[in-house]
TORSETI-118597 format. One record per residue (C-alpha): x, z, y; residue in three letters. Coordinates in steps of 0.05 Angstrom, whole numbers, plus 32768, in hexadecimal, padded with zeros to 4 digits. Layout:
N
{{X, Z, Y}, ALA}
...
This chain:
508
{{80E0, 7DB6, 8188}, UNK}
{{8109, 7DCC, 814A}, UNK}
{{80E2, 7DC6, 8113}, UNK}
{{8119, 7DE9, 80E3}, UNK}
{{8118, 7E28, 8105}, UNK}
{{80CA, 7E24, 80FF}, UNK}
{{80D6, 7E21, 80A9}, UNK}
{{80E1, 7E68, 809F}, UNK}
{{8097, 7E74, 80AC}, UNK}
{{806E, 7E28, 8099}, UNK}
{{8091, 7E27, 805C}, UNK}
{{8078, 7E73, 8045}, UNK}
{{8036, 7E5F, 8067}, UNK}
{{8028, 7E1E, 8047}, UNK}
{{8038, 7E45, 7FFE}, UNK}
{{8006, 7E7B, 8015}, UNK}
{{7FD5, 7E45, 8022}, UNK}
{{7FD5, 7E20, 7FEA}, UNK}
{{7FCC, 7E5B, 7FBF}, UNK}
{{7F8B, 7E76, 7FE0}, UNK}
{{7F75, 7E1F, 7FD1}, UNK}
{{7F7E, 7E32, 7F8A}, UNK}
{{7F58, 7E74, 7F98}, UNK}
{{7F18, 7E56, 7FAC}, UNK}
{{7F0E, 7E26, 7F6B}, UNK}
{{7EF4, 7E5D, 7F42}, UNK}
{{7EDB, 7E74, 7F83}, UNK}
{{7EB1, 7E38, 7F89}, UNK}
{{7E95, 7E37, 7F46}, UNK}
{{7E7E, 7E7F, 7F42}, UNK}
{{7E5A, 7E7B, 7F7C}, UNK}
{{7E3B, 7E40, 7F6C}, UNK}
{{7E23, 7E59, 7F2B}, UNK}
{{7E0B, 7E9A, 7F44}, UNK}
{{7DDE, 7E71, 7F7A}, UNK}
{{7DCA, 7E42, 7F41}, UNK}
{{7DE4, 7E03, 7F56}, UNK}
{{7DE4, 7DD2, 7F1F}, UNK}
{{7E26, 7DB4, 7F3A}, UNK}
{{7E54, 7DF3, 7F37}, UNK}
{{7E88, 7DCC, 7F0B}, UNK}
{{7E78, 7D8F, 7F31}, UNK}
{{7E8C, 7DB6, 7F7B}, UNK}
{{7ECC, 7DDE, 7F56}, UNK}
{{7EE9, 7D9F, 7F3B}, UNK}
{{7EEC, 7D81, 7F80}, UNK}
{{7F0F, 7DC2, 7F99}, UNK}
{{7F3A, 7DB2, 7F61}, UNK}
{{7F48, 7D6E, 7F77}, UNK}
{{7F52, 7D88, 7FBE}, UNK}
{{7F86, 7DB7, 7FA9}, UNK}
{{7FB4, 7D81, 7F7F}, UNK}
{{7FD7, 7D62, 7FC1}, UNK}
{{7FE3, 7D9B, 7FDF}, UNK}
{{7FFC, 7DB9, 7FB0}, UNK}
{{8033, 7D7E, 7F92}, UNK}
{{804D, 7D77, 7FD8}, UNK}
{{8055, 7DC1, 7FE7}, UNK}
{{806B, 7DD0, 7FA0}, UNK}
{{8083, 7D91, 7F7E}, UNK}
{{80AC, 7D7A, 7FBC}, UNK}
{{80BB, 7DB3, 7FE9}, UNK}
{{80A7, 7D85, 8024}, UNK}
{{8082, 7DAB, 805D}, UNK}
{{8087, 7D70, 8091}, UNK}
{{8051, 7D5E, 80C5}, UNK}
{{8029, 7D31, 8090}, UNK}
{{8029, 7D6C, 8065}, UNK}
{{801A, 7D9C, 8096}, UNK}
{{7FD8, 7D70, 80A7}, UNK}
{{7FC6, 7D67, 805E}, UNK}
{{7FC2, 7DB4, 8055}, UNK}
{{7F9A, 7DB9, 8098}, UNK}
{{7F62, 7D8A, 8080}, UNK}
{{7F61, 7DB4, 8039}, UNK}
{{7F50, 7DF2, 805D}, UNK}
{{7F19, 7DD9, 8083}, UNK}
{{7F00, 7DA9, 804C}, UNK}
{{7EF0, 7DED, 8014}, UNK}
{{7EBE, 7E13, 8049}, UNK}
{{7E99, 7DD1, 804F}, UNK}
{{7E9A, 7DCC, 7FF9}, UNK}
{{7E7C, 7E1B, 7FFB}, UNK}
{{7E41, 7DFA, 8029}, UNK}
{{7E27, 7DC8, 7FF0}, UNK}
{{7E12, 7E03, 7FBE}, UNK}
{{7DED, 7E31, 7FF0}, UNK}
{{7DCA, 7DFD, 8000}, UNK}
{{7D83, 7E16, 801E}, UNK}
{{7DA4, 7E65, 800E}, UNK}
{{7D9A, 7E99, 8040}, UNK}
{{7DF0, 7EA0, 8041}, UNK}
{{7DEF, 7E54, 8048}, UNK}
{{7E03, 7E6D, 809C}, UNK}
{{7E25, 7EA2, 808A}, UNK}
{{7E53, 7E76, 806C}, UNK}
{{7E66, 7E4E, 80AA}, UNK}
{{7E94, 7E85, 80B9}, UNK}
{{7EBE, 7E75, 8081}, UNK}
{{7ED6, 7E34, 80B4}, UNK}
{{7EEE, 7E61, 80E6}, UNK}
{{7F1C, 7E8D, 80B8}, UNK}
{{7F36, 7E4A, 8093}, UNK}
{{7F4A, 7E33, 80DD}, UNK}
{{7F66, 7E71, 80EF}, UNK}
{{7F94, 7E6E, 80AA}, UNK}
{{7FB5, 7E2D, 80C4}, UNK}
{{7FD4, 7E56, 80FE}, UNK}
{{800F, 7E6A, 80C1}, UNK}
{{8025, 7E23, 80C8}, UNK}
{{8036, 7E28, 811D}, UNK}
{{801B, 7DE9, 8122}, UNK}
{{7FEA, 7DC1, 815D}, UNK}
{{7FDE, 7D86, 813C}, UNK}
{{7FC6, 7DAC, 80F4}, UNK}
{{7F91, 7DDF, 8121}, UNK}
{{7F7A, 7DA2, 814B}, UNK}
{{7F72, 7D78, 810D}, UNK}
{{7F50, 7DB8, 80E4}, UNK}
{{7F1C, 7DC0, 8128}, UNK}
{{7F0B, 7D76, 8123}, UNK}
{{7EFF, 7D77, 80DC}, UNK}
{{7ECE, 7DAC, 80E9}, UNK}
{{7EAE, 7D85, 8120}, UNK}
{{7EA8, 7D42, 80FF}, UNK}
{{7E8C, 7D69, 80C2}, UNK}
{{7E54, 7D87, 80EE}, UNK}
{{7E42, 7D47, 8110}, UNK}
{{7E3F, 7D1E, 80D9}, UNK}
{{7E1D, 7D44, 80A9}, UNK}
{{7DE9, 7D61, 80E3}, UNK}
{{7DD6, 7D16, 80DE}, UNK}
{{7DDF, 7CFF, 8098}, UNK}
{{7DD8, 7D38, 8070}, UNK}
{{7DC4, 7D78, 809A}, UNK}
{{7DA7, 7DA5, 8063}, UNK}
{{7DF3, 7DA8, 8049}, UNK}
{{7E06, 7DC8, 8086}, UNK}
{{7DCA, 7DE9, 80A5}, UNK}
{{7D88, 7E07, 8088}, UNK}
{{7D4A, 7DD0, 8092}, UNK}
{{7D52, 7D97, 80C1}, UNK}
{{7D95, 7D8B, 80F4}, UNK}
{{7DA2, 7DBB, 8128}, UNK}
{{7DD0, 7D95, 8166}, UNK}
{{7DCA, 7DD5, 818C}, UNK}
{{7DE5, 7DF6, 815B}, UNK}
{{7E17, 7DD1, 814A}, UNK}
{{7E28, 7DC7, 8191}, UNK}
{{7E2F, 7E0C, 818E}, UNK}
{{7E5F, 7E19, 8157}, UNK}
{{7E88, 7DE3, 8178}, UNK}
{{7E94, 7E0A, 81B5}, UNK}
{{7EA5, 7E44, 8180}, UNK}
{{7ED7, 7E1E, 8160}, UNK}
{{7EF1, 7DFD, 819F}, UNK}
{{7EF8, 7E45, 81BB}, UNK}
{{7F20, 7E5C, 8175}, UNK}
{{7F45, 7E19, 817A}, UNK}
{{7F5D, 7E27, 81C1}, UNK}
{{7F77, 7E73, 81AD}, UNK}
{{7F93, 7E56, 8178}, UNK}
{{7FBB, 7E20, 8193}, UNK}
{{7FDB, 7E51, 81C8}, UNK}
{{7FEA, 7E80, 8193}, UNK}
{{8010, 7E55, 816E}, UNK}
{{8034, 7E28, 81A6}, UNK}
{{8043, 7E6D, 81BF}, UNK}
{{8063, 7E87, 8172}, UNK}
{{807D, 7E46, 816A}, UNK}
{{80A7, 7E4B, 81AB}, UNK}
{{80BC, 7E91, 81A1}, UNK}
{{80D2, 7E80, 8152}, UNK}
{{80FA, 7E45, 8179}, UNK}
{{811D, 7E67, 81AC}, UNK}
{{8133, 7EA6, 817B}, UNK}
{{814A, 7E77, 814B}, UNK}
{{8174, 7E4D, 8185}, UNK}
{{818A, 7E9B, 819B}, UNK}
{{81A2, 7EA9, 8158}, UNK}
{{81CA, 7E65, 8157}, UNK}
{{81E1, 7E6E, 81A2}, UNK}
{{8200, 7EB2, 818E}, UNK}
{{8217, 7E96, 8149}, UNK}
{{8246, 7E65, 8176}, UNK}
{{825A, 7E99, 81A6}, UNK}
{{8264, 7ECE, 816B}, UNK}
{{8298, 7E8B, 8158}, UNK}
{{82B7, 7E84, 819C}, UNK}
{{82BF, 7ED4, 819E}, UNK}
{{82E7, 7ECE, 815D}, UNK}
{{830E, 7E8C, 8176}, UNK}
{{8320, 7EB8, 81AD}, UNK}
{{8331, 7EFF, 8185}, UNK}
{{835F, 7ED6, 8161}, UNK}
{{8384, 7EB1, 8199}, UNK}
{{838D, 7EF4, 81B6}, UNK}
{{83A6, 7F10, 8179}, UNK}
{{83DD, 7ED9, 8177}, UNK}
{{83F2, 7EEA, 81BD}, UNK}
{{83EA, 7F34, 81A9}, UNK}
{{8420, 7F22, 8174}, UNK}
{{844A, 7EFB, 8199}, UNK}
{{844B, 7F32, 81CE}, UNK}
{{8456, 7F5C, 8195}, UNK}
{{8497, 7F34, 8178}, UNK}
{{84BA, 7F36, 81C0}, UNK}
{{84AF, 7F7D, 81C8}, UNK}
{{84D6, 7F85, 8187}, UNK}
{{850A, 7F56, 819C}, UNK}
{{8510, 7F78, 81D8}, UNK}
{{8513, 7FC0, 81B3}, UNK}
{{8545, 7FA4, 8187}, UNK}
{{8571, 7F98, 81C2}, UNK}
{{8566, 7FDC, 81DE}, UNK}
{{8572, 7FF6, 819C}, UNK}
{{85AF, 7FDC, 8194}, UNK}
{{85C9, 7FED, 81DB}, UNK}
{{85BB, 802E, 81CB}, UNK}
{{85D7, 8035, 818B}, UNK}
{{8619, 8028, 81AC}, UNK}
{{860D, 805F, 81E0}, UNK}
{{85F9, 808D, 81A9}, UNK}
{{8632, 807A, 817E}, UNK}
{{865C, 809C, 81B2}, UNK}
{{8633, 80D4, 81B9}, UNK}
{{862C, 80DF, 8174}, UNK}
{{867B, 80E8, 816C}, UNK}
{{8677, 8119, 81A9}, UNK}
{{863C, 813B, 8189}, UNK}
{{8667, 8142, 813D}, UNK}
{{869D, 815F, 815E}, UNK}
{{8677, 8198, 8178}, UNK}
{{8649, 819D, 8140}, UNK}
{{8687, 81A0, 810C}, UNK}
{{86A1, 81E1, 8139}, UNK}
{{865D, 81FE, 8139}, UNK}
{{8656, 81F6, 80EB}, UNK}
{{8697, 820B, 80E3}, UNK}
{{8691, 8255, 8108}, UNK}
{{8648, 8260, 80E9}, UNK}
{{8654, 8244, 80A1}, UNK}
{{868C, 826E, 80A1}, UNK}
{{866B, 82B0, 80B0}, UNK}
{{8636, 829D, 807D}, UNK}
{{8665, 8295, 8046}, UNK}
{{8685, 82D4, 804F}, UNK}
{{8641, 82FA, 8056}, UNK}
{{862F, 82D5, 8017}, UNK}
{{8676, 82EE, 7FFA}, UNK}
{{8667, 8338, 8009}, UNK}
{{8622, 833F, 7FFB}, UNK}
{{8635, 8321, 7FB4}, UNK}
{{8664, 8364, 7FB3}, UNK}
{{8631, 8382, 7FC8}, UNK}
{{85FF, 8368, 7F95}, UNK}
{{862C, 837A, 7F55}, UNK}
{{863B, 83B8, 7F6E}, UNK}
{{85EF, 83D0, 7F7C}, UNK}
{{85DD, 83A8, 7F36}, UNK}
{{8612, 83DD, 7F0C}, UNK}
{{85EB, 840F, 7F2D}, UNK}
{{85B3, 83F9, 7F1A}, UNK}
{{85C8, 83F6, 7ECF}, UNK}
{{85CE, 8439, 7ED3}, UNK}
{{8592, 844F, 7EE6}, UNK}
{{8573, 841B, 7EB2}, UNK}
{{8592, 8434, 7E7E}, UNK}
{{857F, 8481, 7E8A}, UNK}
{{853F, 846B, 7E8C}, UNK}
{{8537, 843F, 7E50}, UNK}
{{854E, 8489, 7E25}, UNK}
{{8515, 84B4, 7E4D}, UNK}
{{84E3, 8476, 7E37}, UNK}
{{84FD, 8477, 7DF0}, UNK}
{{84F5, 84C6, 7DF0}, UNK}
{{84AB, 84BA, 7E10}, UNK}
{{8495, 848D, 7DE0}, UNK}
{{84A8, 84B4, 7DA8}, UNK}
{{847E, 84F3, 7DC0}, UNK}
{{844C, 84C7, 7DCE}, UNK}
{{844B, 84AE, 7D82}, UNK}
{{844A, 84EF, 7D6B}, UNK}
{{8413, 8505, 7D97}, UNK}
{{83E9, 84C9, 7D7D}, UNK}
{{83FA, 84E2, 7D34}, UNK}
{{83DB, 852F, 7D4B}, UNK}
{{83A1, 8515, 7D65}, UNK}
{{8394, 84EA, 7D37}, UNK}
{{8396, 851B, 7CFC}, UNK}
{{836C, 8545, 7D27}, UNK}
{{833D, 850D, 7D2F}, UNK}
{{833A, 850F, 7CE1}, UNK}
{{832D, 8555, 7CD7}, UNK}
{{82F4, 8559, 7D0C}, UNK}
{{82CF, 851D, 7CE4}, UNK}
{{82DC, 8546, 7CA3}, UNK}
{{82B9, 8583, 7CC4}, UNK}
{{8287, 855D, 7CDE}, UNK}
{{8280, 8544, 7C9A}, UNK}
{{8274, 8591, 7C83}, UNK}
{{8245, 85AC, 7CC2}, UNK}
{{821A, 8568, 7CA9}, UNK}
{{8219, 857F, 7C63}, UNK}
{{8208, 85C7, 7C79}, UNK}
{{81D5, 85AA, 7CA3}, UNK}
{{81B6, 8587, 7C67}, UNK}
{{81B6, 85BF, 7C43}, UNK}
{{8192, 85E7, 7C71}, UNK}
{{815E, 85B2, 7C7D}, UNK}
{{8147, 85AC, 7C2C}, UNK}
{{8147, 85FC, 7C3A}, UNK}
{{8113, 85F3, 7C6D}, UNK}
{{80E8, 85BA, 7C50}, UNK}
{{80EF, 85E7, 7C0E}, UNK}
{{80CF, 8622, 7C35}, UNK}
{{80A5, 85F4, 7C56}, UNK}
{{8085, 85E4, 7C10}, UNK}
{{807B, 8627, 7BF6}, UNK}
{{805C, 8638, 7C40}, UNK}
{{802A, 8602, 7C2D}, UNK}
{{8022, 861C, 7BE4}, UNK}
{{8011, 8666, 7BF9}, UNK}
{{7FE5, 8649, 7C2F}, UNK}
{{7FBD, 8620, 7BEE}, UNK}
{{7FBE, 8658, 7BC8}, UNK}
{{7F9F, 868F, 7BF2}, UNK}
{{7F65, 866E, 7BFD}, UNK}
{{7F65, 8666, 7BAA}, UNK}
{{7F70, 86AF, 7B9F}, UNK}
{{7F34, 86C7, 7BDC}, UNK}
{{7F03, 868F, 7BB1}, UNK}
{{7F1B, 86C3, 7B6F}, UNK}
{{7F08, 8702, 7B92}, UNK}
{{7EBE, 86EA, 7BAA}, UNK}
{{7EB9, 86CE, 7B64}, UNK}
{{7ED0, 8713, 7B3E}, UNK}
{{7E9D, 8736, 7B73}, UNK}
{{7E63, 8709, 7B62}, UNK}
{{7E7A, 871A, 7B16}, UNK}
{{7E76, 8762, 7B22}, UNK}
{{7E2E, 8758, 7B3F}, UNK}
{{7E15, 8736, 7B08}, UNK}
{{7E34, 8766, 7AD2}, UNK}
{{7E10, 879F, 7AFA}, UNK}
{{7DCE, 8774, 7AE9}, UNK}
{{7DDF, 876F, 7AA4}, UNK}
{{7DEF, 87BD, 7AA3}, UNK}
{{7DAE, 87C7, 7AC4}, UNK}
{{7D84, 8796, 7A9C}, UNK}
{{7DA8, 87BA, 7A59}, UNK}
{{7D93, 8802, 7A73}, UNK}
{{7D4A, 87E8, 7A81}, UNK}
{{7D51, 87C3, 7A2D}, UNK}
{{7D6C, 880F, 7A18}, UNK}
{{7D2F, 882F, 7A30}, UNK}
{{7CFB, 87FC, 7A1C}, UNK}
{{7D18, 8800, 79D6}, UNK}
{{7D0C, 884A, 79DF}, UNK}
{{7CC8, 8843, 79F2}, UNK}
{{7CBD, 8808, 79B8}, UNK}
{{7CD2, 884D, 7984}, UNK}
{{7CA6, 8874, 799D}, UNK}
{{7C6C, 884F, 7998}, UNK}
{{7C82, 883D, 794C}, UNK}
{{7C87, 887A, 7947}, UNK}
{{7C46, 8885, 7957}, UNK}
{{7C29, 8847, 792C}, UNK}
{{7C47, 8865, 78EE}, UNK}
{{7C50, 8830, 78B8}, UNK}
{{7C32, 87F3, 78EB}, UNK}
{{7C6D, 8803, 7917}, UNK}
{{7CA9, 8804, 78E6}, UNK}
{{7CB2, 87B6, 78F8}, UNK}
{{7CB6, 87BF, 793F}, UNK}
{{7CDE, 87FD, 7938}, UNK}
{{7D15, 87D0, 791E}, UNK}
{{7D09, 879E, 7952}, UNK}
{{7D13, 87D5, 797C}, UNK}
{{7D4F, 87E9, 795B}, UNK}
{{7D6C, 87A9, 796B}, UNK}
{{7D60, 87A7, 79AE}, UNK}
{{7D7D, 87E8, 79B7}, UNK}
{{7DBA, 87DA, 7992}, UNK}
{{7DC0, 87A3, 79BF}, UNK}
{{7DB9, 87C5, 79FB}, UNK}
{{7DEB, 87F0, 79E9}, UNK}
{{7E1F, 87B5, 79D1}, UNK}
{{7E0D, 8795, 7A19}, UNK}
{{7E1A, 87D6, 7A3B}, UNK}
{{7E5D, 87D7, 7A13}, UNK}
{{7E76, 8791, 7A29}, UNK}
{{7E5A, 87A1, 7A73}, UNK}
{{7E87, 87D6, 7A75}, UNK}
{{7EC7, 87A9, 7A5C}, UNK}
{{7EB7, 8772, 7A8A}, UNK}
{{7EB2, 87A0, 7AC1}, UNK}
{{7EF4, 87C2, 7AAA}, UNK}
{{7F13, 8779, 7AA0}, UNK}
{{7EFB, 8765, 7AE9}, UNK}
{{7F0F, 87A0, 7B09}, UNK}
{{7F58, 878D, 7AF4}, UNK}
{{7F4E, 8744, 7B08}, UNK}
{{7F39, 875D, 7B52}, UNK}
{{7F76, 8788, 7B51}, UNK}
{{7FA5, 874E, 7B36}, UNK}
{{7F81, 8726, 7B74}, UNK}
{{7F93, 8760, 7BA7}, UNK}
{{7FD8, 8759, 7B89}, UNK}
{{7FE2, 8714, 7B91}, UNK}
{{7FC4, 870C, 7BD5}, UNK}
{{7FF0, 873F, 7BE7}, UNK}
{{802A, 8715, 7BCB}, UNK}
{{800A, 86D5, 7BE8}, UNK}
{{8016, 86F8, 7C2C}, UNK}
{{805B, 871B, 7C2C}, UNK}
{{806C, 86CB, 7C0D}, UNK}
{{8055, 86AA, 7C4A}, UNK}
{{806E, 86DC, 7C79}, UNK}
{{80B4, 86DB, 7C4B}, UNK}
{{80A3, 8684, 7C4B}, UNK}
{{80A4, 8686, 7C92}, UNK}
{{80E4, 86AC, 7CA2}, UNK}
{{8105, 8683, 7C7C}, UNK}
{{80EB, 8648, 7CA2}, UNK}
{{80FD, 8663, 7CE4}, UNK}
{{8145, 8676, 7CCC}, UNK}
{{8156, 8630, 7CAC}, UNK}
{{8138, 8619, 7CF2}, UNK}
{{8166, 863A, 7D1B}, UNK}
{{81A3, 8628, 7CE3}, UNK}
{{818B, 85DD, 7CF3}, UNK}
{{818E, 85E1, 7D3D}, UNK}
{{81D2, 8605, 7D38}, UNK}
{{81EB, 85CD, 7D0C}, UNK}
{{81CC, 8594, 7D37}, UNK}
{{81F4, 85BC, 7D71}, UNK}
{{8235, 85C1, 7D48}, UNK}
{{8230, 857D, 7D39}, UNK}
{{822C, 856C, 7D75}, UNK}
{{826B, 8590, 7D95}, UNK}
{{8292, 8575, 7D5B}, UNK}
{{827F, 852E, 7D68}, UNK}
{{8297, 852D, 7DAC}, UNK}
{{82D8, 8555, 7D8F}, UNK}
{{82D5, 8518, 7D65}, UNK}
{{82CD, 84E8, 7D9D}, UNK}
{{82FA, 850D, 7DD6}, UNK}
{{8336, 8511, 7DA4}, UNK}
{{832B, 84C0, 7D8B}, UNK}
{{8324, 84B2, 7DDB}, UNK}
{{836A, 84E0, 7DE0}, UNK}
{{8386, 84B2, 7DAD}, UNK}
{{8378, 8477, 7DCB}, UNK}
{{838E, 848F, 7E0C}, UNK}
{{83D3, 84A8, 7DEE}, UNK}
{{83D8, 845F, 7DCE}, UNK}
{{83CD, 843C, 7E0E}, UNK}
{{8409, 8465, 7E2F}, UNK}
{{8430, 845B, 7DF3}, UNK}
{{8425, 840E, 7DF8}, UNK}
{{842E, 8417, 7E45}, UNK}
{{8475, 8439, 7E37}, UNK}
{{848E, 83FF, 7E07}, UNK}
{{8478, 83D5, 7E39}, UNK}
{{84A8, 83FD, 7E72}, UNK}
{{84DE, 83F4, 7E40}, UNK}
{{84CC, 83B1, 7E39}, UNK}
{{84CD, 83A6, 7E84}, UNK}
{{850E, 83D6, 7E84}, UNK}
{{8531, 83A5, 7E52}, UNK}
{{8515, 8365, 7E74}, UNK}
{{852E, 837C, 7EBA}, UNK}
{{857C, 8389, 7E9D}, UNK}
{{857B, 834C, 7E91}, UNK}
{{8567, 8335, 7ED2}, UNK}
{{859A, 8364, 7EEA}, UNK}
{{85CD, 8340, 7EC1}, UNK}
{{85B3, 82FC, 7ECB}, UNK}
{{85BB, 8319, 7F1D}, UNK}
{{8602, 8334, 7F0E}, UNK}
{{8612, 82E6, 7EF8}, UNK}
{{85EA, 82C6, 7F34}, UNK}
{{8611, 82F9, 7F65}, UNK}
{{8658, 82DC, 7F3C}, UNK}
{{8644, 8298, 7F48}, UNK}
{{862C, 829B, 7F91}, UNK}
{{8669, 82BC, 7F98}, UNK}
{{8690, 827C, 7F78}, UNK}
{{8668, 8248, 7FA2}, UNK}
{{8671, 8273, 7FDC}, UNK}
{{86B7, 8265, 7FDD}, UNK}
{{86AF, 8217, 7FC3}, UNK}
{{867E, 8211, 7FFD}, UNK}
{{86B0, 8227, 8030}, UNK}
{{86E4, 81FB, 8010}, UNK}
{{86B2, 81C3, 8012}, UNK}
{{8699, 81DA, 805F}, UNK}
{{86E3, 81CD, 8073}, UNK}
{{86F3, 818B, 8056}, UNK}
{{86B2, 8171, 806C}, UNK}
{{86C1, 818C, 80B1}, UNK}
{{8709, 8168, 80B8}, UNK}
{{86E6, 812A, 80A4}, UNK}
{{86AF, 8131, 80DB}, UNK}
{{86E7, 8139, 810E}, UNK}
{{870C, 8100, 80F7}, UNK}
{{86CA, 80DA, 80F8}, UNK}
């Protein structure tokens, strides 16, 4: 069998291997310490030491040989039995048993017999022995042969699988990888042939030419005739066509410089009527905008007009408020002039009432005789008083009765004021809304004769642009006049030229 079509999967696998060695070391010694074993470093140093070969051949060397191979097989199956030693007497201490058939099954990643069958006797040998010399490091109590008979016939079962599993991926890596070389070498012979064929292609290719080039030149000689043949009649064809062409070229220059004074004509009426239009439209521009100028100076006025009436109004509007104020003040002067009035009538009353008990006080004194001279002039007094109070009654009462009148007056006032206030109002009002209005018809005066303006400078702009389209197509006209004069010239070169070249076709 080829073992170097086998590589591209042992050598990955051995790698693979030897890292899951390295894996159980710490493995080893954490379980160990967590089922109290007193030899957990003890145990993980021997997985160490387990791990070095495998490692320096795989590693160091690159080698992945048969010896190799086996050496990695033993160190799979020799780390389950290291995992037994610690659980000694533990409940997992079966449970761990397992760990031999999925350390067998990893050796399947090498596609190699020998390694499986030397992994499954390993694990037998290990069974046996120890069932006899030590079996508590492999079972729980005393040795089990049933038992161990019985994992044997697991592990011969597993073995078997295994074995056709890999003879069977073995073969199959085999024959793709003698596939891929058998096509390789065909893939070679296809391109040995391709390129043979493209020689011959070549060579088949070369004679073809030669042979063209004999054709070619057979017929050169037949066409060399035919060509003269063909000259002759093409020279009398040119002939009769170029020379209708040049004297249609001849007349419609005539033509041409005939239709292009005409023209010049026309141009030239035209370019006055534009000169005319653009001078209206200048001065059109110049009336509108001085009319532009006068409608912003009126507008100018109806605003100040409009100002004017509006300090009328707020002015009115203040003395409407001030006449409102004040009639309230003047109605507060009347009640207080009527509650004066009242209280002189008390004082007139109270001063009558003083009069006649100052009356009555004299006639008793009178009555007393000397006793009552004392309050006779007491009341003297009082009467005397009465009479002064009587006296100022009456002036108050005169005094107030011109106040209430004055009131009257001024309420009156207050009134025809508001009523005047109000009119006024209303009027400067209506002044406002007629000035808001005129304003407004003069601003789009304003704005229609500005739009006019702009409208008359367009056209203007638009007319010096005719004339400059008038001016720029004279000379197009002219520049036409000299292209008509010089086909005209190379019309008659040409047929000078058509004829020389024709006599020298026919000689040809």
């Amino acid at each position: 069998m080829n073992d170097d079509a086998l590589l591209t999967i042992r050598r990955p696998g051995a790698r693979l291997l030897v890292l899951l060695f390295w894996l159980n070391v710490p493995t080893l010694y954490l379980a160990s310490w967590l089922v109290g074993s007193d030899n957990a470093l003890l145990i993980a140093g021997l997985g160490a030491l387990l791990c070095i070969i495998p490692t320096l051949l795989v590693f160091g060397t690159g080698r992945i040989d048969a010896p190799v191979r086996l050496i990695i097989g033993l160190t799979a199956v020799s780390f389950p039995a290291l995992f037994l030693y610690p659980f000694e007497g533990h409940p997992w201490q079966m449970d761990l048993h397992m760990y031999f058939f999925a350390a067998l099954a990893t050796l399947a990643v090498l596609c190699d017999r020998r390694v499986i069958l030397a992994g499954a006797g390993f694990i037998a040998a290990h069974h046996l022995l120890f069932n006899y010399i030590a079996p508590h490091w492999v079972f729980s109590g005393e040795g089990d042969l049933p038992r161990v008979l019985l994992h044997a016939f697991i592990v011969v079962m597993q073995t078997a699988v295994l074995l056709w599993l890999t003879g069977h991926l073995a073969t199959l890596i085999v024959q793709t990888a003698e596939e891929a070389k058998t096509s390789r070498a065909l893939r070679i012979e296809a391109d040995d042939a391709r390129a043979k064929s493209d020689a011959a292609l070549i060579a088949l290719e070369r004679a073809q030419v030669d042979a063209d080039r004999q054709r070619a030149a057979e017929e050169a000689i037949r066409a060399a005739a035919e060509a003269a043949e063909r000259r002759r009649l093409a020279a009398d064809a040119i002939e009769a066509r170029l020379g209708a062409i040049v004297a249609e070229l001849g007349r419609m220059a005539s033509e041409l410089s005939i239709s292009k004074t005409r023209l010049i004509g026309s141009l030239e009426g035209t370019v006055a009527r534009t000169g005319d239009l653009c001078s209206s439209h200048a001065r059109a521009e110049d009336d509108v905008r001085a009319m532009a100028a006068d409608t912003e100076r009126l507008v100018a006025s109806i605003l100040e007009v409009g100002r004017t009436a509006t300090e009328a109004r707020e002015t009115a509007l203040t003395g409407t408020r001030a006449t409102t104020d004040l009639s309230p003040k003047v109605t507060t002067l009347a009640a207080t002039v009527e509650s004066a009035s009242t209280i002189l009538k008390l004082i007139s009353a109270i001063a009558t009432k003083s009069n006649l008990l100052s009356l009555n006080a004299r006639i008793e004194a009178a009555r007393e005789g000397a006793e009552g001279r004392g309050f006779a002039v007491v009341a003297s007094e009082i009467k005397m008083l009465a009479a002064q109070t009587a006296q100022a009654t009456c002036q108050i009462e005169e005094q107030l009765e011109d106040i209430r009148s004055a009131v009257l007056s001024v309420s009156g006032a207050i009134t025809v004021a508001s009523a005047s206030v109000h009119s006024i109002d209303q009027s400067a009002s209506r002044i406002a809304n007629v000035v808001q209005q005129q304003i407004a018809a003069t601003t789009e005066i304003a704005t229609a004769s500005e739009q006019m303006a702009q409208h008359i400078a367009l056209a203007s702009g638009e007319a010096d642009a005719l004339s400059s389209a008038i001016d720029e197509m004279r000379g197009a006209m002219e520049q036409t006049d000299r292209i008509a004069s010089a086909v005209s010239d190379r019309s008659r070169e040409l047929n000078d030229t058509v004829r020389s070249v024709l006599s020298e076709l026919r000689a040809a």
